[in-house]
C-alpha positions as CSV (number, residue, x, y, z in Angstrom):
1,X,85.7,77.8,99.3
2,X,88.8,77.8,97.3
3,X,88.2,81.1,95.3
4,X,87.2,82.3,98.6
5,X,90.6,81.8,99.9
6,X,92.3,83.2,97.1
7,X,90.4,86.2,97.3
8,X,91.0,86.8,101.0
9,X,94.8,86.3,100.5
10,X,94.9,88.8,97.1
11,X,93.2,91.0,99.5
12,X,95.6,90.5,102.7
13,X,98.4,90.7,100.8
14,X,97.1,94.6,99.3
15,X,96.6,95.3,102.8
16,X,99.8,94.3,103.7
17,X,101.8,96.2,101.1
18,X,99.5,99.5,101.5
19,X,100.5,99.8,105.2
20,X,104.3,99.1,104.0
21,X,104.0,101.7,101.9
22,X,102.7,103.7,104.7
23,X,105.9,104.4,106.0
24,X,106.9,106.5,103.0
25,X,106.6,109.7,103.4
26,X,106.4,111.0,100.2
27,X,108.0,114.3,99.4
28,X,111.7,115.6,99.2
29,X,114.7,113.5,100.7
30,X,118.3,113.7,101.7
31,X,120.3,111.0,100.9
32,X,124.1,110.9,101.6
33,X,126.0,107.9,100.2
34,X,129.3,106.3,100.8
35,X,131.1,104.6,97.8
36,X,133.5,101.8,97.7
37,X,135.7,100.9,94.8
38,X,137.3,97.4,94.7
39,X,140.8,97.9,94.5
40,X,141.1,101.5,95.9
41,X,143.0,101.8,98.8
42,X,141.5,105.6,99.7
43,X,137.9,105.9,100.0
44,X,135.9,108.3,98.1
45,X,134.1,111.3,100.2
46,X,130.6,111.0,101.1
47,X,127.8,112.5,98.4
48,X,125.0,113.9,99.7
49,X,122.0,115.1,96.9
50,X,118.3,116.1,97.4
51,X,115.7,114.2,96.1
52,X,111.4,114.0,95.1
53,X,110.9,110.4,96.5
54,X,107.3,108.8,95.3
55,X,105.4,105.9,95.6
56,X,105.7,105.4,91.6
57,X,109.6,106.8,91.9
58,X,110.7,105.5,95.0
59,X,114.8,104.6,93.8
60,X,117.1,107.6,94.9
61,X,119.5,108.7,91.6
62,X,121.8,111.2,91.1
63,X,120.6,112.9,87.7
64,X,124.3,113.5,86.0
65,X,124.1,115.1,82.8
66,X,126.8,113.2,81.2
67,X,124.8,110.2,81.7
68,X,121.5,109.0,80.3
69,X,119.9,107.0,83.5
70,X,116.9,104.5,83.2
71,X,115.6,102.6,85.8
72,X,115.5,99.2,84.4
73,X,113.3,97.4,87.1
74,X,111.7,98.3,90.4
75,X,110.3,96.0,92.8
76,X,108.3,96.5,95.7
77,X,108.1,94.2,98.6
78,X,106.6,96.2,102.1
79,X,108.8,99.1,102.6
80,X,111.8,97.8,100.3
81,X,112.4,98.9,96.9
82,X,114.6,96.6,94.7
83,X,116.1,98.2,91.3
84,X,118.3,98.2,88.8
85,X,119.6,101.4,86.9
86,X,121.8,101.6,84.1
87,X,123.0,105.3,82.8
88,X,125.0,105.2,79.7
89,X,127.8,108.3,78.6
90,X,129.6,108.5,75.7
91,X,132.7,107.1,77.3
92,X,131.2,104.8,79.7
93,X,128.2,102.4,81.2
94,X,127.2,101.7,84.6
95,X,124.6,99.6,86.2
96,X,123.7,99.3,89.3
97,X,121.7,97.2,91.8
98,X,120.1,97.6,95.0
99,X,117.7,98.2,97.8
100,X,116.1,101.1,99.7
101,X,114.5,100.2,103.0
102,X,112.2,103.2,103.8
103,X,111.2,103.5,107.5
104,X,108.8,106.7,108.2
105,X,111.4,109.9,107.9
106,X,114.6,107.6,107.0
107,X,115.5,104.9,103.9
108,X,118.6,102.9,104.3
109,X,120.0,101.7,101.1
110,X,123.2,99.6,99.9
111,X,123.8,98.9,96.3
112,X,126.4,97.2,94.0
113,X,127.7,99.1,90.6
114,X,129.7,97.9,87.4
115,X,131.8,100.8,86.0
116,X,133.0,100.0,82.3
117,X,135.0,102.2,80.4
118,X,135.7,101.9,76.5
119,X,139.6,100.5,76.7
120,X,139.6,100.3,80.6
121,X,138.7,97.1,82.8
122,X,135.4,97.0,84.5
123,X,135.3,98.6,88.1
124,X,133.7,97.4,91.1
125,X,131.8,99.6,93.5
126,X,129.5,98.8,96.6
127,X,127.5,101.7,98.5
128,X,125.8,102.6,101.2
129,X,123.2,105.3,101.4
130,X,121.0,106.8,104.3
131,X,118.3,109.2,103.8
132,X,116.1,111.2,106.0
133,X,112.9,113.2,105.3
134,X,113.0,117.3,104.8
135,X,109.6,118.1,103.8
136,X,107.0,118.9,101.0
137,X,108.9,118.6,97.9
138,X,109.3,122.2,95.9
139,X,107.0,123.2,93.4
């Protein structure tokens, strides 16, 4: 009866997660974000960038080649992806940490960063991101 149980609720809980993950659509996104830095009076204008979202890559980034981005963990619970990323420079590190809530052709996101320059005090920043669905993603 026991393993029975456990079986049932390894097997509800699969269930549960697939249909989560039914909201994603797959394929290419728009996702504009709105950044926050402690301490700055003026606020910084919005960014908007175009991304391939997947099941297996499901944590918007914004691919800057002076940085070296990794995602460091990625978490799925139903439609909400959990991360962490950190992109090292040659001048700087930043990590960051947040969620995307995905909801059939939107995600809404917030996320905190760490900003550390070499010789500069860390900065602060908090974000908020909302994405909507475009289409197949490019080949």
């Amino acid at each position: 009866m026991k393993k029975t149980l456990t079986i049932f609720v390894v097997l509800l809980s699969m269930f549960w997660t697939a249909g989560a993950w039914a909201e994603l659509k797959e394929g290419l996104w728009e996702i504009t974000t709105q950044v926050e830095i402690e301490g700055m009076p003026q606020s910084i204008p919005p960014n908007t960038i175009r991304q391939c979202i997947t099941k297996s890559d499901a944590v918007p980034q914004d691919n800057d080649k002076d940085y070296d981005c990794k995602t460091i963990s990625q978490k799925i619970s139903g439609n909400t992806v959990s991360y962490t990323v950190e992109c090292k420079g040659k001048e700087a590190v930043m990590r960051t940490s947040g969620t995307s809530t995905y909801k059939g052709s939107s995600m809404d996101g917030v996320s905190n960063t760490s900003f550390k320059m070499k010789g500069r005090p860390e900065m602060k920043m908090a974000s908020t991101s909302k994405g909507k669905y475009i289409g197949a993603c490019p080949k």
